[in-house]
C-alpha positions in Angstrom: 9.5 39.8 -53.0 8.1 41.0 -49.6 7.8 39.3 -46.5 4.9 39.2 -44.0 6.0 40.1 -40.7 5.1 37.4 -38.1 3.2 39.5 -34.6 4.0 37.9 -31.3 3.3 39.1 -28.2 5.3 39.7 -25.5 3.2 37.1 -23.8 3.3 34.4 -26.0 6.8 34.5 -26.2 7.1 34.0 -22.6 4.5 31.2 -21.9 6.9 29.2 -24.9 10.1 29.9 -23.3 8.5 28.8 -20.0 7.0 25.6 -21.5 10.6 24.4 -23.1 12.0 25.2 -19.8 9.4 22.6 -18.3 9.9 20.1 -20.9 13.7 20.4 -20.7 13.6 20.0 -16.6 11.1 16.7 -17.0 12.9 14.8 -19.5 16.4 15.6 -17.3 14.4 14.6 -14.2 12.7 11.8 -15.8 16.7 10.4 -17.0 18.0 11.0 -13.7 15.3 9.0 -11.6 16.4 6.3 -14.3 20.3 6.8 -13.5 19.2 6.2 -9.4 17.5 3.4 -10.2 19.9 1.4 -12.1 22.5 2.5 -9.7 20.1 1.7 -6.8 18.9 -1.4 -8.2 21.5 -4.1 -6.6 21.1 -2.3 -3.1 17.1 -2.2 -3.2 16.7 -5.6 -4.1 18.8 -6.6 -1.2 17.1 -4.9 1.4 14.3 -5.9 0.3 15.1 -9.6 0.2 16.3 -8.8 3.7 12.9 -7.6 4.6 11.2 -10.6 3.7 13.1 -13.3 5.7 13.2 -10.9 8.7 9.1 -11.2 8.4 9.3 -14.8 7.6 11.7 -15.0 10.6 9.2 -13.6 13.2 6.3 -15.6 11.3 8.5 -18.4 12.8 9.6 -17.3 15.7 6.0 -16.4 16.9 3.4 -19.0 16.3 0.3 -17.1 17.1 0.1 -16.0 13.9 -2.5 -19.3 12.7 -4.6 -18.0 10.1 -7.8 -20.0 10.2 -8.0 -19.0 14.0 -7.7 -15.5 12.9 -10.3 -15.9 10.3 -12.6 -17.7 13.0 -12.5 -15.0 15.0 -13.1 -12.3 12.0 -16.2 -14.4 10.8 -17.8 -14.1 14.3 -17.3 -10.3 14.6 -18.9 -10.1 11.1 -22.0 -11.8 12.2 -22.1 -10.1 15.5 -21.4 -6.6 14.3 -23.9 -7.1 10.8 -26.3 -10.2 11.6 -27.7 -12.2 8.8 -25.0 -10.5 6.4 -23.4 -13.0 3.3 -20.1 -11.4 2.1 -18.3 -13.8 -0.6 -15.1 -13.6 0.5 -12.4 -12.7 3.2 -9.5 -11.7 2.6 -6.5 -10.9 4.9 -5.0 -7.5 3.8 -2.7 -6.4 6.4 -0.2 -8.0 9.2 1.2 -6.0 11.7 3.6 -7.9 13.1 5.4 -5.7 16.0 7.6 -6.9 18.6 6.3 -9.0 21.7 2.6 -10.5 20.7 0.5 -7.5 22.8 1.0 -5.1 20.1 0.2 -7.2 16.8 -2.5 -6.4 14.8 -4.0 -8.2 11.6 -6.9 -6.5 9.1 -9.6 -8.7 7.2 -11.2 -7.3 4.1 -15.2 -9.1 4.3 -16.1 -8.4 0.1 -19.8 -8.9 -1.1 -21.8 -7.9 -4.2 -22.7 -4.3 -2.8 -20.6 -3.6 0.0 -17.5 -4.5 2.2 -16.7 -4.5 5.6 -13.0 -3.9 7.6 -12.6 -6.4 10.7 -9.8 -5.4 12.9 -8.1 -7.8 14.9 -5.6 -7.6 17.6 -3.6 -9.7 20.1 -4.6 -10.4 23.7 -2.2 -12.7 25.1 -2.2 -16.0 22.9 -5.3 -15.3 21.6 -6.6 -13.3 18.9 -9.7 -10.8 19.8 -11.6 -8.3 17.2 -11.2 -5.0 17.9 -13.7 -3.7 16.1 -15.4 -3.9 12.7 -15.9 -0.8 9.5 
């Protein structure tokens, strides 16, 4: 019986070693981001839960934030900024809520058919002003 010897090259040799070496490191990398999220998990979910009733706090605490005057004043930039424009909807896609009112800033998204427009909105005072449109 004789055997066939099997002709490797140096080359191939190393790109095989060097793709079980990756395989090996993502699978340990992809079980230890698994590990830190279980262990994580209690702790993450609590901050976050914190997060949300410190926002829902300074909704409270600061009543400027009235959403049909916002989108009053985002409608009127629209038609000032693009005349004769028809977008379908409006939707509100960011609150920056910072400390004091000067500094707050909310973002419309104005969606139609072809197109889309960003309104930028930010506080003056009590009242609500747009800053500019995209």
């Amino acid at each position: 019986m004789f055997s066939v010897p099997i002709a490797i090259s140096t080359l191939a040799i190393v790109l095989i070693v060097f793709a079980v070496v990756i395989g090996i490191a993502l699978i340990l990398g992809w079980l230890g981001i698994r590990a830190r999220n279980r262990r994580r998990g209690p702790w993450y979910a609590e901050h976050v839960a914190a997060a949300d009733a410190a926002l829902e706090q300074a909704r409270a605490g600061d009543k400027g934030w009235h959403r049909e005057s916002m989108e009053r004043v985002a409608r009127e930039a629209l038609e000032r900024s693009r005349p004769g424009w028809a977008y379908r909807q409006l939707h509100l896609i960011l609150v920056d809520d910072r400390p004091g009112v000067s500094d707050d800033r909310a973002q419309f998204m104005a969606v139609a058919d072809d197109d889309e427009a960003r309104v930028i909105l930010a506080r003056v005072d009590d009242r609500w002003v747009a800053e500019r449109v995209e």
